[in-house]
N, C-alpha and C positions, 0 to 999 in steps of 0.2 A: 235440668229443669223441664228441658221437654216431653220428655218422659210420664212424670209427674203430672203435668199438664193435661199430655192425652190421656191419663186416668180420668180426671175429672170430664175432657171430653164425650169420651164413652159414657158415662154417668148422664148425663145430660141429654145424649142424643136417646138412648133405652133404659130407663128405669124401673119398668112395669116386665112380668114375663109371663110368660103364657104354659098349657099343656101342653108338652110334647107328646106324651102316649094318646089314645085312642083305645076306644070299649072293639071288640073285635063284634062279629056277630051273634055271640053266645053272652054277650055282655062283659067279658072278663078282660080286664085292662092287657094289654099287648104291647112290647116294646118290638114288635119286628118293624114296624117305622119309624125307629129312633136309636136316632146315632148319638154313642153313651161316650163319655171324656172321665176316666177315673185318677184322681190324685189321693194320694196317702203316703203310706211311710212302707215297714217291713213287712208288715201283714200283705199289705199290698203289692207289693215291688215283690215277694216271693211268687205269685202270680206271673209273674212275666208282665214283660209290655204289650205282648199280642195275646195276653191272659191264655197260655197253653199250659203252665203248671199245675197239675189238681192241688198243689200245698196250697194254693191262695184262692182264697173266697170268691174273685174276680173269675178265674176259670170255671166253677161251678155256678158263678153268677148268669155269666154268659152262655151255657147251655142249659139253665134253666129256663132264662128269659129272651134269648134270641135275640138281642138287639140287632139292627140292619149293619150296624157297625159300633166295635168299642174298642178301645185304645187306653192302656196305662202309663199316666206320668209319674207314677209312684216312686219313691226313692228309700231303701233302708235308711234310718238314722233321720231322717226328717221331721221336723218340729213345725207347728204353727207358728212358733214365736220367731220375731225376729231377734236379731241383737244390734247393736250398734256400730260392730262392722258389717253388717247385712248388706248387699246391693244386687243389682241388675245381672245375675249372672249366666247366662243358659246354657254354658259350655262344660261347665264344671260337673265331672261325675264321683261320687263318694259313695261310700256305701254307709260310714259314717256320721256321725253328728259333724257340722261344719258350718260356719258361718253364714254360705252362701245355701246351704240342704236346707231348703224352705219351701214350704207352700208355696208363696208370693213365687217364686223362680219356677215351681211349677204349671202358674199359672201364667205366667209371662212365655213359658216353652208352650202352651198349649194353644196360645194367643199365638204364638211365631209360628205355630203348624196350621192352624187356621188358616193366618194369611196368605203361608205360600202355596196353601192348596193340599196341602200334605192327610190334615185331616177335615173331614167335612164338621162345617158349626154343630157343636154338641145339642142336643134336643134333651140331654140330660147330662150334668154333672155330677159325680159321688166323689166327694172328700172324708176318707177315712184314716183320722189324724188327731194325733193328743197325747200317743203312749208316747213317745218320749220327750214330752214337755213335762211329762208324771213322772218317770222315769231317770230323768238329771235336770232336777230342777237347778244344779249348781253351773249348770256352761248355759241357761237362760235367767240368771241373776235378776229381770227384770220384770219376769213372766207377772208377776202376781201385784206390780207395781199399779195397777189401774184395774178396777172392778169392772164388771158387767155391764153396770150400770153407770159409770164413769166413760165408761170410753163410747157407748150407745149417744151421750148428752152431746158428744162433740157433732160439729157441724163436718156433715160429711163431704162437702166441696172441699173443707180446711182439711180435713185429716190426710183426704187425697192428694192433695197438694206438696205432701210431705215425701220424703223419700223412704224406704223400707227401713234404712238406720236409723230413722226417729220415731218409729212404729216398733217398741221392743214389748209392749206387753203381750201376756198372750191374745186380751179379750179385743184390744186394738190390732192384732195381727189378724186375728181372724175375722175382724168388721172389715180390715184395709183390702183384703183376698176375695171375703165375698160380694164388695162395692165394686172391684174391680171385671169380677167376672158377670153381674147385673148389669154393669155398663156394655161391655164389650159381647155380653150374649143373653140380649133381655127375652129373647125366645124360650130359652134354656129354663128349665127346673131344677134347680140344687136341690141335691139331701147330704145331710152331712150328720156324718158316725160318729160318735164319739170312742174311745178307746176300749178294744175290750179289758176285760180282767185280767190282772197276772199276775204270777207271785213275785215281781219284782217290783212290784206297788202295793204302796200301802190302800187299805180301802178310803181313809180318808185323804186321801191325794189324786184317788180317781176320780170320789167323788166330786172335787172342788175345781179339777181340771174338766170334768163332764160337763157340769154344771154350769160355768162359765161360755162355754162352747156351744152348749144346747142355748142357753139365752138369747146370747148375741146373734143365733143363727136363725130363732125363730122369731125374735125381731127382725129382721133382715129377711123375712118372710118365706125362709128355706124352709124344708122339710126335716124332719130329724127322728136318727134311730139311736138309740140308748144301748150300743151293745155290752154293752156293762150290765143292765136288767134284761134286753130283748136278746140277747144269742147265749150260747150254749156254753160257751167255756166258762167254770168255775177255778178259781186260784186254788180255794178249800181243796179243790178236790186233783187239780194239778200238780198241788204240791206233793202230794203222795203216791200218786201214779197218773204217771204221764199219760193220757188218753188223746185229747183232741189237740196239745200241742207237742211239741218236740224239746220244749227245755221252759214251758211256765209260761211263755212269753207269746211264741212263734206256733202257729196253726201247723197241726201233722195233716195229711190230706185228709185225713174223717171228721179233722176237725175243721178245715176249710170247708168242706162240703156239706157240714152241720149250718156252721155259721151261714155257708151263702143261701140254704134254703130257707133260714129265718130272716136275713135279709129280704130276699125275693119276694115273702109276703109281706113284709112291713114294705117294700115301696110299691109294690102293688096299692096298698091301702091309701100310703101319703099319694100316689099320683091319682088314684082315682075322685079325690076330692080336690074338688077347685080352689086356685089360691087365692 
């Protein structure tokens, strides 16, 4: 229960956040003063944690825009959603889908590197995460249990108070994640991705899982990129010859370093406007 608690804590003591970037002297938004925290799934997590692999977005993220410091909590196989045996886990490493391969566990590990000093408070956070709540929708049986718009009505002091096993839709998993990191790093700017295209999704399954994610996030006052519409990779054209990923799903490096340069200007543009 204490646990639960200090969410709603954090929530209460920072609920407003501010700009981390700054216009440089050419006017052009600059992350060399900001220290970046990335969570996601396999797009990500092929990036490395200290983002050195050009296959991941994040590598080419990070020397396009020079952050002072950036760090990946990514995990392959990781879903927004929780499930019902979900919990408190930070030690657990998978590469797979798994109970505990969550967001919420990645933000609890980033909260735990935080505190011991490991990493410095993020000045921006990127969460790029959805493909495999699209992807098997059958091991998150509950994802689609509460709308957008249902789980936005609830009182977010109560939703926080809950533990991650009673938080299994997707649009509640991803309100519970990003209340929790508002709280804990009200300085902080979120933007958050939604899934790119793959041929192992239908387009009406991206759509409904984009859509729900972009909602709840731009209520929750985040930024948001559509790499479904804003980046490079097509399924149509995946399927047929593999170009920018390596099997339909998974960015090849041309396709990482596509993707991060149409990243790079989309959060250029969300940071340089005030929230």
């Amino acid at each position: 229960m204490k646990r639960y608690l200090f969410n709603i804590f954090a929530v209460i003591i920072g609920w407003t956040s501010l700009c981390a970037a700054r216009p440089d002297d050419s006017g052009e938004i600059t992350l060399k003063d900001t220290d970046v925290a990335v969570l996601g799934d396999s797009n990500t997590w092929i990036g490395g944690d200290d983002n050195s692999s050009p296959r991941g977005w994040n590598y080419w993220f990070a020397r396009e825009t020079r952050p002072r410091s950036m760090r990946s909590y990514a995990r392959s196989g990781a879903t927004w959603s929780n499930t019902a045996a979900t919990g408190r886990d930070l030690r657990e490493y998978t590469e797979i889908l798994s109970d505990n391969n969550v967001i919420y566990n990645q933000v609890m590990r980033l909260v735990e590197a935080v505190d011991s000093g490991i990493q410095p408070a993020p000045g921006l956070i990127m969460i790029a995460a959805g493909t495999n709540d699209a992807w098997f929708p059958e091991h998150r049986p509950e994802e689609f249990s509460l709308t957008a718009s249902e789980a936005l009505s609830r009182d977010p002091f109560e939703l926080l108070s809950l533990p991650p096993s009673k938080v299994t839709s997707l649009a509640a998993s991803v309100r519970y994640s990003l209340l929790i990191l508002r709280g804990r790093f009200p300085a902080a700017r979120i933007i958050v991705l939604t899934p790119l295209q793959s041929v192992k999704i239908s387009e009406r399954m991206l759509s409904d899982v984009s859509a729900i994610i972009q909602e709840v996030a731009r209520v929750e006052g985040c930024g948001v990129i559509r790499q479904d519409t804003q980046c490079p990779v097509r399924s149509d054209s995946e399927r047929f010859n593999r170009q920018l990923t390596t099997d339909g799903t998974h960015t090849s490096e041309e396709g990482g370093r596509l993707n991060a340069l149409a990243i790079a200007a989309a959060v250029r543009t969300l940071m340089s406007r005030p929230e």
